[in-house]
PAZAPA-4460 file (N, C-alpha, C; in steps of 0.05 Angstrom, whole numbers, plus 32768, in hexadecimal, padded with zeros to 4 digits):
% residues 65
    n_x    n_y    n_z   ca_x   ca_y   ca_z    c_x    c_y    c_z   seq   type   mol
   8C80   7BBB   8B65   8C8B   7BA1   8B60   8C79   7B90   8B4F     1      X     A
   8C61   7B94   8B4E   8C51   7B8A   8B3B   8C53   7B88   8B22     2      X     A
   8C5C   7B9B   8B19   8C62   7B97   8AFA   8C70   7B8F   8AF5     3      X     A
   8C8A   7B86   8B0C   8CA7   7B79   8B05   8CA7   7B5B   8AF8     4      X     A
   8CB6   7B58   8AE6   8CB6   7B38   8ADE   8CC3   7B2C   8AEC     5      X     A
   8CB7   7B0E   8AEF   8CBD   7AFA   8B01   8CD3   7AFC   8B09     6      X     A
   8CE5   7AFE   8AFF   8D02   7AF0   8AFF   8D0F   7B06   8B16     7      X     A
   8D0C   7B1F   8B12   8D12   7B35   8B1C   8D02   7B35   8B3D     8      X     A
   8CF3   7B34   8B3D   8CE0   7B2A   8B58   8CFA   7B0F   8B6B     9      X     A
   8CFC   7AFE   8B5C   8D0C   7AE5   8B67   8D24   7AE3   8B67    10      X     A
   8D2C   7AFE   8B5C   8D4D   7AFF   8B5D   8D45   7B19   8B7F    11      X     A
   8D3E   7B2A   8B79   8D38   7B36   8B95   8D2D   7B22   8BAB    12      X     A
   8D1F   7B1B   8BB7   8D1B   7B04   8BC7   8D33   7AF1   8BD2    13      X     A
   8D44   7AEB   8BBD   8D5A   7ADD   8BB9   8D7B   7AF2   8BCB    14      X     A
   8D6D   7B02   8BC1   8D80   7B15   8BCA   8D7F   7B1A   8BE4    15      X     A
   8D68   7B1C   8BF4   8D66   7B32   8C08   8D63   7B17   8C17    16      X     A
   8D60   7AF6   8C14   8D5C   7AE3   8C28   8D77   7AE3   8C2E    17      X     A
   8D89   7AD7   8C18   8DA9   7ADA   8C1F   8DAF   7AF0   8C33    18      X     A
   8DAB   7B15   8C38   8DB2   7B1E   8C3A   8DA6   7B1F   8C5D    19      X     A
   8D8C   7B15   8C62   8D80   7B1A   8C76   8D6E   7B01   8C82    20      X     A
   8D77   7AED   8C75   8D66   7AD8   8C73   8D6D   7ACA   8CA3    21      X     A
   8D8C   7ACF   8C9E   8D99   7AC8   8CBB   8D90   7ADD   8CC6    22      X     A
   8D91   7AF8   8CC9   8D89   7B0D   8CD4   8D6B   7B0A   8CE0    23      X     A
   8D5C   7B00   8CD4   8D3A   7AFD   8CE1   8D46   7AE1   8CFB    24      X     A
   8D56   7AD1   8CEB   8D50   7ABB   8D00   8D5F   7AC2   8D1A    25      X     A
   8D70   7AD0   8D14   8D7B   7AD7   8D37   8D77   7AF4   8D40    26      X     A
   8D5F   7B01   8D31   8D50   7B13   8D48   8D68   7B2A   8D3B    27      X     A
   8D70   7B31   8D2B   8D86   7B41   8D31   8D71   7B5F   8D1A    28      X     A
   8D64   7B50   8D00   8D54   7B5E   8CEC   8D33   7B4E   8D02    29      X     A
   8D20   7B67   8CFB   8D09   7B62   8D01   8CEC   7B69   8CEF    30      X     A
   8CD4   7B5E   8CEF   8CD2   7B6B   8CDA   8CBC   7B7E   8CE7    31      X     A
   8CB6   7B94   8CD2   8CA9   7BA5   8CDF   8C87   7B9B   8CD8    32      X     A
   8C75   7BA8   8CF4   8C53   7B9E   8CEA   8C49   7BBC   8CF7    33      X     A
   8C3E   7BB8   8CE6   8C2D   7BD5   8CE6   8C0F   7BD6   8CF1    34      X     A
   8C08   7BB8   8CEF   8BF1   7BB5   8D00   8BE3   7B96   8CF7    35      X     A
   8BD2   7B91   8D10   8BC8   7B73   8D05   8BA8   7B78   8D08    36      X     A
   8B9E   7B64   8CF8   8B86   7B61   8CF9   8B79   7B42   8CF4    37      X     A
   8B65   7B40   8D13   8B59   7B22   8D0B   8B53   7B17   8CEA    38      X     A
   8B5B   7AFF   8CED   8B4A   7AF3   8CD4   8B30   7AFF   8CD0    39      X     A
   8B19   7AFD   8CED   8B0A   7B0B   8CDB   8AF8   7B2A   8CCD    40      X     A
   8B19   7B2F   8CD7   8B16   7B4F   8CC5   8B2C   7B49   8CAE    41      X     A
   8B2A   7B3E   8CA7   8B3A   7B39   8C84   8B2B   7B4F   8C74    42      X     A
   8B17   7B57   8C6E   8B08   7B74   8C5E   8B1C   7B89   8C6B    43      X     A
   8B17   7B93   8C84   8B2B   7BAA   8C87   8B45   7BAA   8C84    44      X     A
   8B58   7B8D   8C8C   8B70   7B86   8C91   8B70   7B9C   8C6D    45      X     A
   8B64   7B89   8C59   8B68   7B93   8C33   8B5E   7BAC   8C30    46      X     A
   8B50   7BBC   8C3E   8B40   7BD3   8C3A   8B5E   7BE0   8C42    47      X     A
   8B71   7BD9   8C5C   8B7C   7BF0   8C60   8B9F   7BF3   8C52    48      X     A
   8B9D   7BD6   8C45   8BB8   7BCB   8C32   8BAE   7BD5   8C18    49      X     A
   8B99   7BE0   8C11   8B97   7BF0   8BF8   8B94   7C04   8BF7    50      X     A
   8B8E   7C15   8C14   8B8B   7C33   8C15   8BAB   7C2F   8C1D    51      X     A
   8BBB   7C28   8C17   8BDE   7C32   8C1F   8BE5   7C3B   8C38    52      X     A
   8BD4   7C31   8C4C   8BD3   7C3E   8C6F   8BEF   7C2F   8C77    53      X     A
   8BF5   7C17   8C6E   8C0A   7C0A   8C7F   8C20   7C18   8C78    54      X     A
   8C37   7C18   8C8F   8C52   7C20   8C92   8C61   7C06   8C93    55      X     A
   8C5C   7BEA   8C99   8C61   7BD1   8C9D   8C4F   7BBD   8C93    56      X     A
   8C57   7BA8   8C9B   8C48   7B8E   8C9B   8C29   7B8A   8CA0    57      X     A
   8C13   7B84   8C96   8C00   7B7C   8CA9   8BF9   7B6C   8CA6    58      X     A
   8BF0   7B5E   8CBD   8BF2   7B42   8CC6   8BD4   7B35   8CCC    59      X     A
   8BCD   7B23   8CC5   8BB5   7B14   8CCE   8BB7   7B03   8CDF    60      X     A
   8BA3   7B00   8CF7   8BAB   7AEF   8D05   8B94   7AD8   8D01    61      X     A
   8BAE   7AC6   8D07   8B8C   7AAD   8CF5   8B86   7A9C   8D15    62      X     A
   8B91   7A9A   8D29   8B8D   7A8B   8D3C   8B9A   7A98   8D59    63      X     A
   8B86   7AA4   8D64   8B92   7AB6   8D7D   8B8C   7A9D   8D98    64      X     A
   8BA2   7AA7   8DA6   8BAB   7A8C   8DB4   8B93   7A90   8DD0    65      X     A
***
């Protein structure tokens, strides 16, 4: 998706909020995470989003309760 021009990026986005945008809000689409990592492992969280390990989302957590 990187090399895609803008426009093409924002017509997709555009597309898939319409399509799923209600779906997140009532639980029905979910999204997938593949794993989280504290804020302060942000080095590994990027070490392991560039070795292509994720199957999902990963997530930082900036404030654990």
């Amino acid at each position: 998706m990187q090399a895609r021009p803008r426009q093409f990026k924002e017509t997709i986005v555009a597309d898939f909020t319409s399509f799923a945008g209600d779906k997140f809000s009532t639980g029905e689409m979910k999204p997938i995470i593949d794993k989280q990592f504290k804020l302060s492992d942000c080095k590994e969280a990027h070490e392991y989003m560039e070795a292509k390990k994720n199957k999902g989302k990963i997530v930082l957590i900036v404030k654990e309760h």
